[in-house]
C-alpha positions as a printed NumPy array, in Angstrom:
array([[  0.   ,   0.   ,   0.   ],
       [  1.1  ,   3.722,  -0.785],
       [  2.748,   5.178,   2.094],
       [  1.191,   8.807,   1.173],
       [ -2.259,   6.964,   1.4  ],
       [ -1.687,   5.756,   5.241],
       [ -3.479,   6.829,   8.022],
       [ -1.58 ,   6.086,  11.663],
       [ -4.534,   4.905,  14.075],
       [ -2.982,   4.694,  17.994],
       [ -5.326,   2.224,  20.361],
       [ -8.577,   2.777,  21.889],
       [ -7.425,   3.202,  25.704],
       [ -7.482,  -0.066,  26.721],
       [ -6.493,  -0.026,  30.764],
       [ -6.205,  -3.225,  31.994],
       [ -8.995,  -4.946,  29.896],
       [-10.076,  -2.303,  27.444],
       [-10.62 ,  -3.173,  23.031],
       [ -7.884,  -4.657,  21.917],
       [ -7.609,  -6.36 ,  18.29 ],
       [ -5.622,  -9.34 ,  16.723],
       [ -2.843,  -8.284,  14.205],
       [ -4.401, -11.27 ,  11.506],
       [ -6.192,  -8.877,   9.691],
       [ -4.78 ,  -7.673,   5.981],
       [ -6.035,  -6.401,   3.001],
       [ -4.484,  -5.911,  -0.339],
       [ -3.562,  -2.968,  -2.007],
       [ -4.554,  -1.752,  -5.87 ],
       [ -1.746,  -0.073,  -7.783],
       [ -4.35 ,   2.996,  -8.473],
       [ -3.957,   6.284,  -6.103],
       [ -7.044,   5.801,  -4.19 ],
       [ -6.644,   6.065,  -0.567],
       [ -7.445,   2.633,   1.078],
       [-10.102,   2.328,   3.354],
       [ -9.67 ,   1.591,   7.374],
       [ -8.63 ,  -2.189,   8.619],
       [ -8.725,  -2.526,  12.316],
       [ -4.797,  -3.158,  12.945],
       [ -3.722,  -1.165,  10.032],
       [ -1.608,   1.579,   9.961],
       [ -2.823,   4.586,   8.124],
       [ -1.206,   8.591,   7.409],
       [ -3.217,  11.739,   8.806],
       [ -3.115,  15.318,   7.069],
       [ -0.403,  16.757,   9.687],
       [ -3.043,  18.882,  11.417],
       [ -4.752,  16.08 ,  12.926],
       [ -3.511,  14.004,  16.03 ],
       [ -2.025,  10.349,  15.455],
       [ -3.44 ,   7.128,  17.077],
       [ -3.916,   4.069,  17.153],
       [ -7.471,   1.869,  16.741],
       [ -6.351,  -1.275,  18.326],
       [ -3.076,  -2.595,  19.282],
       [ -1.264,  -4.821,  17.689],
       [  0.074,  -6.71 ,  20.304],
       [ -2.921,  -7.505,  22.035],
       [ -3.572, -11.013,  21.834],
       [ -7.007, -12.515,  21.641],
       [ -6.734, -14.458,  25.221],
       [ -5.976, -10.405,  26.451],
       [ -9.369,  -9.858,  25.6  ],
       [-12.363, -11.477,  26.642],
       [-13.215, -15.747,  26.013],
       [-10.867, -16.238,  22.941],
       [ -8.555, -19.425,  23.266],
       [ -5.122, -18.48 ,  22.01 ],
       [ -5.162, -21.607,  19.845],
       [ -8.52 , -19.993,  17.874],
       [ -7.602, -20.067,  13.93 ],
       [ -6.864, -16.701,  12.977],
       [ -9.15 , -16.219,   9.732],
       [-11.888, -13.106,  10.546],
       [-14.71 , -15.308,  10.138],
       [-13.315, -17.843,  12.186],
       [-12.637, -15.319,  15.484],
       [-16.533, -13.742,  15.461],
       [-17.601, -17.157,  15.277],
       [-16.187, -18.179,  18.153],
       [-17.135, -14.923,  20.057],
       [-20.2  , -15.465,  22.044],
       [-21.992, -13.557,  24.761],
       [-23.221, -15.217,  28.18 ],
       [-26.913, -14.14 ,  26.985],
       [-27.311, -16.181,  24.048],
       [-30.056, -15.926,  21.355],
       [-31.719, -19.451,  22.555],
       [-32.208, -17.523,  26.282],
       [-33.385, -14.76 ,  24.934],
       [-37.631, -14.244,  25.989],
       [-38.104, -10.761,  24.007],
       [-37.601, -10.103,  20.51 ],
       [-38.714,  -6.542,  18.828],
       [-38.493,  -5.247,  15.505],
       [-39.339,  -1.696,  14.455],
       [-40.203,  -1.305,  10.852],
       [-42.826,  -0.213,   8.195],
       [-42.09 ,   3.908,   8.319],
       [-45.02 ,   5.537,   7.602],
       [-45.585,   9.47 ,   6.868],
       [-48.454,  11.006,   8.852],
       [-48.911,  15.221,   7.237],
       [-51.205,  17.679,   9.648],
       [-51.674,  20.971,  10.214],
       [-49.505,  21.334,  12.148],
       [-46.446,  18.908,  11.832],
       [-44.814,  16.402,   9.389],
       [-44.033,  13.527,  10.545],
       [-42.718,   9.853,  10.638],
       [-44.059,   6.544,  12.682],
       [-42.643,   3.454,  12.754],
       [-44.187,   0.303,  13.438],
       [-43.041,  -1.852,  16.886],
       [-43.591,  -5.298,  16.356],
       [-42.921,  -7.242,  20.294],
       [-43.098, -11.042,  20.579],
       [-42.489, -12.503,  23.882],
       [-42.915, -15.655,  26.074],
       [-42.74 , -13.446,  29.622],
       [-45.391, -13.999,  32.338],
       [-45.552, -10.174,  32.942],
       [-47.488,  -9.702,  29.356],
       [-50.847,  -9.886,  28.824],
       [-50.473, -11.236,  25.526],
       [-47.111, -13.198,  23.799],
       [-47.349, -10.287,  20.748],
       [-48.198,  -6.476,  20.423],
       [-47.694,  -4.5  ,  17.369],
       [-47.869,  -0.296,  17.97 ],
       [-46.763,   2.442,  16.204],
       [-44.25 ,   5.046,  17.853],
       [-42.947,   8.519,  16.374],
       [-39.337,  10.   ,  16.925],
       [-40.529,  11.748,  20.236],
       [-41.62 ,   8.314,  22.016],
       [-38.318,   7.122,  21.686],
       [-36.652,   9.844,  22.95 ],
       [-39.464,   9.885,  26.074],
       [-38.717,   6.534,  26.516],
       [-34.848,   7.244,  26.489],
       [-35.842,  10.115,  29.206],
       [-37.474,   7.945,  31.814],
       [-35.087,   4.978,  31.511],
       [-31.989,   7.466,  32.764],
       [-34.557,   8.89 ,  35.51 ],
       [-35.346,   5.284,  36.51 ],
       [-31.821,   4.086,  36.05 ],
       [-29.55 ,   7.045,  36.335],
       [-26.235,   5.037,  36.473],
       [-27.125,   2.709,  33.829],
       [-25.44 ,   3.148,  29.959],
       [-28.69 ,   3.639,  28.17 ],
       [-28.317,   3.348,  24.521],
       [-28.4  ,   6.231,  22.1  ],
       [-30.683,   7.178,  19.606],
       [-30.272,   8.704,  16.606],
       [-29.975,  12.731,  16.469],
       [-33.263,  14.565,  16.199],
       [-31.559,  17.017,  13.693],
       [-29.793,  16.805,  10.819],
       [-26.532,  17.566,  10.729],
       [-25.011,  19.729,   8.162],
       [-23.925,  17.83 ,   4.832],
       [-26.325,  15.144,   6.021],
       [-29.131,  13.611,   3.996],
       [-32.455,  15.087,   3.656],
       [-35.351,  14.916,   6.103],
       [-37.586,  11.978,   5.023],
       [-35.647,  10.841,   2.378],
       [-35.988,   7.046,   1.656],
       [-31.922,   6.782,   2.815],
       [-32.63 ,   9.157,   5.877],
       [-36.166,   7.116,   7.257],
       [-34.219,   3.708,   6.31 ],
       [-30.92 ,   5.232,   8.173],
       [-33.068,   5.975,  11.452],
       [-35.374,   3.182,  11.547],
       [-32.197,   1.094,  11.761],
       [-30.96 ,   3.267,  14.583],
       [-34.245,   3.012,  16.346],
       [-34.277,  -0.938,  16.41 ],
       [-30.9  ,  -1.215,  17.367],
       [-31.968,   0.872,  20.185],
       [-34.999,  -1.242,  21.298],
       [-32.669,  -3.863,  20.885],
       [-29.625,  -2.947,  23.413],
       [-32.58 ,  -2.125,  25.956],
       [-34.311,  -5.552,  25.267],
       [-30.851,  -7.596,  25.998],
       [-30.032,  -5.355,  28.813],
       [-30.578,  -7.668,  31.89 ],
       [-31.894,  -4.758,  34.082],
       [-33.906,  -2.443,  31.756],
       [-35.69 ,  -4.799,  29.638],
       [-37.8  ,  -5.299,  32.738],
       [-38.514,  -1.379,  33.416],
       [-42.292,  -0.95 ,  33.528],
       [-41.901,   2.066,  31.058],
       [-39.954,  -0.093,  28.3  ],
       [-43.261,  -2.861,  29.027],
       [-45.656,   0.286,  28.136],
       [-44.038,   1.82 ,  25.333],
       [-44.027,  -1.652,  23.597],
       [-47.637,  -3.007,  24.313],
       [-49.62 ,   0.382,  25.127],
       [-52.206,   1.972,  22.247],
       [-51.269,   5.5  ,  21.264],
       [-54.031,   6.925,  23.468],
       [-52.173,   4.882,  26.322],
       [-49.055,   5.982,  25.651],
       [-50.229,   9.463,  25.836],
       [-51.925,   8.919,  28.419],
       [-48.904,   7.953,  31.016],
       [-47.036,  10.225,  29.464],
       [-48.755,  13.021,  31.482],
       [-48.335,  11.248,  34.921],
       [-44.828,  11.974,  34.914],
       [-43.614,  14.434,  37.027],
       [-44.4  ,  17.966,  36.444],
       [-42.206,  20.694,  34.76 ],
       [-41.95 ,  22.119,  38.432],
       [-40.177,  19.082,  39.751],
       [-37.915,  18.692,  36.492],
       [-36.539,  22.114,  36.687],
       [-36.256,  21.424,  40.36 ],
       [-33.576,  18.059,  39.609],
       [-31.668,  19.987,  37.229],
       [-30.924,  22.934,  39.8  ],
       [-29.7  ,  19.936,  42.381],
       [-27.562,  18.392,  39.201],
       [-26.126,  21.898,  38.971],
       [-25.535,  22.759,  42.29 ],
       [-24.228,  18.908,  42.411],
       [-21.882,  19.929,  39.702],
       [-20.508,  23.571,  40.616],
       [-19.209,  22.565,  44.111],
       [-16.608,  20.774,  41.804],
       [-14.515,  17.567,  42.176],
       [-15.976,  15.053,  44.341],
       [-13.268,  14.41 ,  47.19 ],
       [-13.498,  10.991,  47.869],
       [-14.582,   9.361,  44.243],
       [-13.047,   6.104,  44.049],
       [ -9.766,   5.109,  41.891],
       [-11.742,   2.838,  39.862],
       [-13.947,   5.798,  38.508],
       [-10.962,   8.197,  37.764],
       [ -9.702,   5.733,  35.876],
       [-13.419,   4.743,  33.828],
       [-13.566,   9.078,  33.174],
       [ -9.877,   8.772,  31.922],
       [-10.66 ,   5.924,  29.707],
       [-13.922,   8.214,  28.47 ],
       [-11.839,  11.298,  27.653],
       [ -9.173,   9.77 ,  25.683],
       [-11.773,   7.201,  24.295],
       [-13.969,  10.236,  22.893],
       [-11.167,  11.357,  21.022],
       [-10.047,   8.294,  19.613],
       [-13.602,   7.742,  18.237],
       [-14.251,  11.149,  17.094],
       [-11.39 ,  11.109,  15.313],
       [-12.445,   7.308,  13.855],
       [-15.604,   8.491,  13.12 ],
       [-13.944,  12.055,  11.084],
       [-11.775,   9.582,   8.961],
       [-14.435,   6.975,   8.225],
       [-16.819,   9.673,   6.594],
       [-13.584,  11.432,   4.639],
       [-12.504,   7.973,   3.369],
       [-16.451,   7.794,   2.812],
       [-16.601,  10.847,   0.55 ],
       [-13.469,  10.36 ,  -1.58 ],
       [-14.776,   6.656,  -2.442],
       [-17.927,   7.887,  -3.777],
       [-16.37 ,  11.243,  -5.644],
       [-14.25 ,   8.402,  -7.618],
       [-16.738,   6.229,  -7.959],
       [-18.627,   8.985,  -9.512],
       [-15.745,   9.477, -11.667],
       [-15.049,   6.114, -12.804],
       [-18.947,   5.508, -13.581],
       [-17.891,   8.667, -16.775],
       [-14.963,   6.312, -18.479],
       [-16.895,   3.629, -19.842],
       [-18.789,   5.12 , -21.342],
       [-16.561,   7.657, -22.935],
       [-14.464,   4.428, -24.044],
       [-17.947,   2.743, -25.735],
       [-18.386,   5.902, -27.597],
       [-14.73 ,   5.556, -28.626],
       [-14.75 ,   2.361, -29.708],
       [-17.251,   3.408, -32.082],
       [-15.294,   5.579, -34.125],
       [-11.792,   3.779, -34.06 ],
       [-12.438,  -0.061, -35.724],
       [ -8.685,  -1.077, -35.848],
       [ -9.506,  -1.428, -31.528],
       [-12.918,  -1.468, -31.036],
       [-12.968,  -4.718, -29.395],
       [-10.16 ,  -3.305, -26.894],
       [-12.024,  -0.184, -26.251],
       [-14.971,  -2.098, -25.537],
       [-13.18 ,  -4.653, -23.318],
       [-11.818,  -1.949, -21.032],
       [-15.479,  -0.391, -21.299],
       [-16.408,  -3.437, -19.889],
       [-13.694,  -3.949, -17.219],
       [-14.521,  -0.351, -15.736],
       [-17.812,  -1.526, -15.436],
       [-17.132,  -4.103, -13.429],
       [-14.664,  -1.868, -11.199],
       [-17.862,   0.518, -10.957],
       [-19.808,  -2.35 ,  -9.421],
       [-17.066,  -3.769,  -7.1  ],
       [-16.816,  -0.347,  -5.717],
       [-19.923,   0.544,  -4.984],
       [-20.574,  -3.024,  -3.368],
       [-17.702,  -2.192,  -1.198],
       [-18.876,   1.649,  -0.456],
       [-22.49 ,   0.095,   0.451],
       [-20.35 ,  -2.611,   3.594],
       [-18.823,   1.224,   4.133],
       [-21.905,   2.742,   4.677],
       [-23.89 ,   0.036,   6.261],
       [-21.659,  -1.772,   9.156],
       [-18.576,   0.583,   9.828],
       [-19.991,   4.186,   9.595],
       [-23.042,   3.561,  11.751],
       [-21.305,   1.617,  14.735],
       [-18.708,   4.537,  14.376],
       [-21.236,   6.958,  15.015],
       [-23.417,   4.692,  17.5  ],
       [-20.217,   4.661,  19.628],
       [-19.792,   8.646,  19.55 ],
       [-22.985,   9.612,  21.016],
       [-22.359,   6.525,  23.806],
       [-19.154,   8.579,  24.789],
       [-20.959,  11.652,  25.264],
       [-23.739,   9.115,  27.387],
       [-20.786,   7.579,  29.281],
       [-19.299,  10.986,  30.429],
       [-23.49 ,  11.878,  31.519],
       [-23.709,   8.704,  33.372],
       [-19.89 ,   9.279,  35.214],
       [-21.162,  12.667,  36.059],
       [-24.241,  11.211,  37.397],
       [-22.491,   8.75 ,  39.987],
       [-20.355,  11.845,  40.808],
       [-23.51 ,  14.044,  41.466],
       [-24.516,  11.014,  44.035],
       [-21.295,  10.91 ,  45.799],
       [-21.392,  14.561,  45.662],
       [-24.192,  14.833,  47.859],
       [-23.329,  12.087,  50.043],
       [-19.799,  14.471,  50.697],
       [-21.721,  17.596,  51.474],
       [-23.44 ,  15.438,  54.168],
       [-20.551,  14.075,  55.69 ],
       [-18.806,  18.004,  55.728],
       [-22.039,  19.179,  57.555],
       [-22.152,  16.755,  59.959],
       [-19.044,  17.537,  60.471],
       [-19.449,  20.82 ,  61.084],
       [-23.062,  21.007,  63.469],
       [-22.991,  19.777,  67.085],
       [-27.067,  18.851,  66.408],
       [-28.853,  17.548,  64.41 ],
       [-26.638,  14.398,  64.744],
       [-29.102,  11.38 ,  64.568],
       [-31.163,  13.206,  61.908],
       [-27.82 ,  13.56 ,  59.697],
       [-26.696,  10.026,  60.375],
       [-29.792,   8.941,  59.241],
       [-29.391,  10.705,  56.055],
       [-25.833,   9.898,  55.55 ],
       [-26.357,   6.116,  55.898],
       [-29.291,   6.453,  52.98 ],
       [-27.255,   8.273,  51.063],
       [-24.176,   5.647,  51.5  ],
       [-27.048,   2.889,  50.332],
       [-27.686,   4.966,  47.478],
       [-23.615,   5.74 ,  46.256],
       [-23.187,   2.248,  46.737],
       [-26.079,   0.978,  44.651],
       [-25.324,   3.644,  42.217],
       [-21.247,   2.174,  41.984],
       [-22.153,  -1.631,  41.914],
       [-24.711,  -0.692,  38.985],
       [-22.035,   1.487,  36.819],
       [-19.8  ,  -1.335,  37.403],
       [-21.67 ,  -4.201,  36.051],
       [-22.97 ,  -1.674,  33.3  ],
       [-19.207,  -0.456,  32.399],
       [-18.032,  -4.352,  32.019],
       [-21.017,  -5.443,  29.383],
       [-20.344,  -2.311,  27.763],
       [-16.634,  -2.89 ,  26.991],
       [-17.58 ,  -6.213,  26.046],
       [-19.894,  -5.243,  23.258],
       [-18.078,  -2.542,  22.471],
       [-15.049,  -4.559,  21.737],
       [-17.685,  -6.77 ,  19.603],
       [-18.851,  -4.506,  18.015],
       [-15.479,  -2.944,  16.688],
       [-13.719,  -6.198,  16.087],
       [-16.739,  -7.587,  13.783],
       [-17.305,  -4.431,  11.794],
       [-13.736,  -3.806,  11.11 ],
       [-13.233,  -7.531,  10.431],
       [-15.804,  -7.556,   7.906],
       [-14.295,  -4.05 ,   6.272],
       [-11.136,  -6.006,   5.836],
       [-12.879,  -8.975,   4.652],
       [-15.351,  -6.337,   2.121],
       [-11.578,  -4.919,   0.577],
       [-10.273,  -8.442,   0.043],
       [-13.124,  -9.197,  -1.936],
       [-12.626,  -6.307,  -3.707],
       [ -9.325,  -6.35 ,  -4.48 ],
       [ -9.77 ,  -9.937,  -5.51 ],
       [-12.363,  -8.615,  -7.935],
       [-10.419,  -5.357,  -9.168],
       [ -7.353,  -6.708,  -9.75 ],
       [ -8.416,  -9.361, -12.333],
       [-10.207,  -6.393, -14.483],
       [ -6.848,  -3.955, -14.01 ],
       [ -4.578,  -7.166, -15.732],
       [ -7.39 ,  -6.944, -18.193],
       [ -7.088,  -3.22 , -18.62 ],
       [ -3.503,  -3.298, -18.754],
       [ -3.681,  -6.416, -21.373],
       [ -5.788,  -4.096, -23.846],
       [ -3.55 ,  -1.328, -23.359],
       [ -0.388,  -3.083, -24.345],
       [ -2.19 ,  -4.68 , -27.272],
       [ -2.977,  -1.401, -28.586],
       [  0.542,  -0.491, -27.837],
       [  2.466,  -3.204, -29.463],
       [ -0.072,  -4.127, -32.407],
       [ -1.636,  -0.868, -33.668],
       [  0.703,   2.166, -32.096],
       [ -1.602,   3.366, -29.383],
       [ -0.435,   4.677, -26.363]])
């Protein structure tokens, strides 16, 4: 591969047990100038304003990581086969699917509903299926009262409400197809979770009628009482760092930080790589057909002309194949994984905010001769709670490393697995190319 077309990637922080990637996986290289697209253990060059690091280390083994054996074969297909998850599809009680997109025009408001299709084997339901429709803003109320209910839980993200500058248009096919994937992966991480799938919200928003829905939605707590939590998060927040926040912690909001970055920057590179595939595959798709009109006007190599006609065609097709794997595994988990930093540093905060007001106990108990029993009393709840609230990010913080790490290692593993194909594809048409060329060369004088 082109040295001028590498990008350096340093690891994801790892600490201790953190994503780590196997050093098996290669692709090979075109002689064209196109910039290759990202492997997970390949080494690629930045423009020199941008930071270098690394995606996954190199020297990671597999047995580093989670269940691998060290004696796993070492072909891509191989390794996610032999990845599994303690919660395995045959345990799995709750399946959902969100599909069908519909557009729904008022007076007032455009907008989109999808359809939630739940079937189940649980005692707690009523019935073992439910089908519903849900709009953008049920989602996101749903999202709201599973971080009320479960404030030091990793709830998953869901897709922006807005769209972002450069992005598709609203309710375009690509855009409704884009989210409704977004949305079912989201029903999806909440339905393996092993503690919110059974939130009695998550139960309503998947079996209630719209009037229902609506309905509960208004016996939540009043604007009053919001506006009152966020002035305690606040206050939590400007009294600064919490004093006695345990090592463990510091070290999960270090891992955050530099983890943010890393992705960003993953996620920046991904959609350049993204763009400069599809301007030359826009420019490619102009040759053959420039070279069938050609053909038609020079006989002595109109079969050549029309033979590279045809091999460009065939490029065309391998390269679009290969922007569509692009588009639909890598790009999305890249940008699933930016908004969970930004819900990982929320959720540290969180726990801090907790501890936070357990420490401004402890200093004015300190501080008041009275008032003692009252104050212990209040202490010892609020020890309960900082404990619960630790042992919950904790188990939360290990299963989401875990799919995390999944996540990555299959998505880049099947990007290197996409450009192998490809190149295995391409490079049969270049020789072709390159035959045609040097026929014209040798036989008739063309260069």
């Amino acid at each position: 591969m082109e040295a001028e077309g590498r990008v350096r990637v340093s690891p994801l922080p790892t600490g201790g047990e953190g994503p780590g990637a196997d050093s098996h996986h290669a692709g090979g290289a075109l002689g064209t100038a196109r910039r290759p697209l990202l492997a997970a253990a390949e080494v690629l060059a930045l423009d020199d304003e941008e930071d270098d690091l690394e995606v996954f280390s190199k020297d990671t083994s597999l047995a580093e990581v989670n269940s691998f054996s060290p004696l796993l074969p070492i072909s891509p297909s191989s390794m996610i086969n032999q990845y599994e998850f303690e919660d395995g599809p045959e345990l799995r009680d709750l399946f959902v699917t969100v599909d069908d997109p519909e557009s729904h025009i008022t007076a007032i408001e455009t907008f989109i509903t999808y359809r939630v299709v739940t079937k189940t084997t649980r005692g707690e339901f009523d019935s073992s299926e439910y089908e519903v429709r849900r709009r953008y803003q049920d989602f996101l109320w749903l999202k709201i009262k599973l971080e009320e209910a479960h404030p030091t839980l990793i709830i998953p993200p869901l897709p922006e409400k807005f769209i972002m500058k450069g992005m598709v248009e609203r309710f375009s096919d690509e855009f409704i197809e884009t989210r409704r994937k977004a949305l079912h992966k989201f029903l999806n991480r909440i339905a393996d979770h092993p503690t919110l799938t059974f939130n009695e919200d998550f139960k309503i928003f998947l079996t209630a009628q719209a009037w229902e829905l609506s309905s509960h939605k208004k016996q939540g707590p009043g604007l009053l009482s919001r506006m009152g939590q966020t002035v305690r998060a606040v206050a939590s927040s400007v009294r600064g760092a919490v004093k006695n926040r345990p090592e463990m912690f510091t070290e999960m909001n270090n891992y955050m930080e530099t983890f943010s970055q890393k992705i960003n920057l993953l996620d920046k590179i991904a959609h350049r790589i993204h763009k400069e595939e599809r301007d030359y595959f826009n420019e490619m798709k102009e040759y053959g057909p420039i070279h069938t009109l050609w053909s038609a006007s020079e006989e002595d190599i109109a079969d050549s002309l029309k033979g590279i006609a045809s091999c460009i065609d065939r490029c065309c097709k391998a390269t679009e194949k290969r922007m569509a794997g692009l588009s639909d595994h890598l790009l999305p988990i890249l940008h699933e994984y930016v908004l969970y930093s930004e819900i990982l540093m929320g959720v540290l905060k969180r726990r801090d905010q907790i501890q936070g007001e357990l420490d401004s106990k402890v200093d004015a108990l300190a501080n008041k001769k009275t008032e003692k029993d009252l104050f212990s009393e209040e202490i010892g709840k609020l020890e309960d709670k900082v404990e619960r609230a630790n042992n919950a990010l904790k188990a939360d913080w290990d299963r989401w490393k875990q799919n995390m790490q999944w996540d990555m290692r299959s998505s880049f593993t099947n990007l290197a697995e996409n450009n192998l194909r490809y190149y295995e594809e391409v490079k049969l048409f270049v020789a072709k190319m390159r035959f045609f060329h040097y026929f014209n060369e040798e036989v008739h004088g063309f260069s």
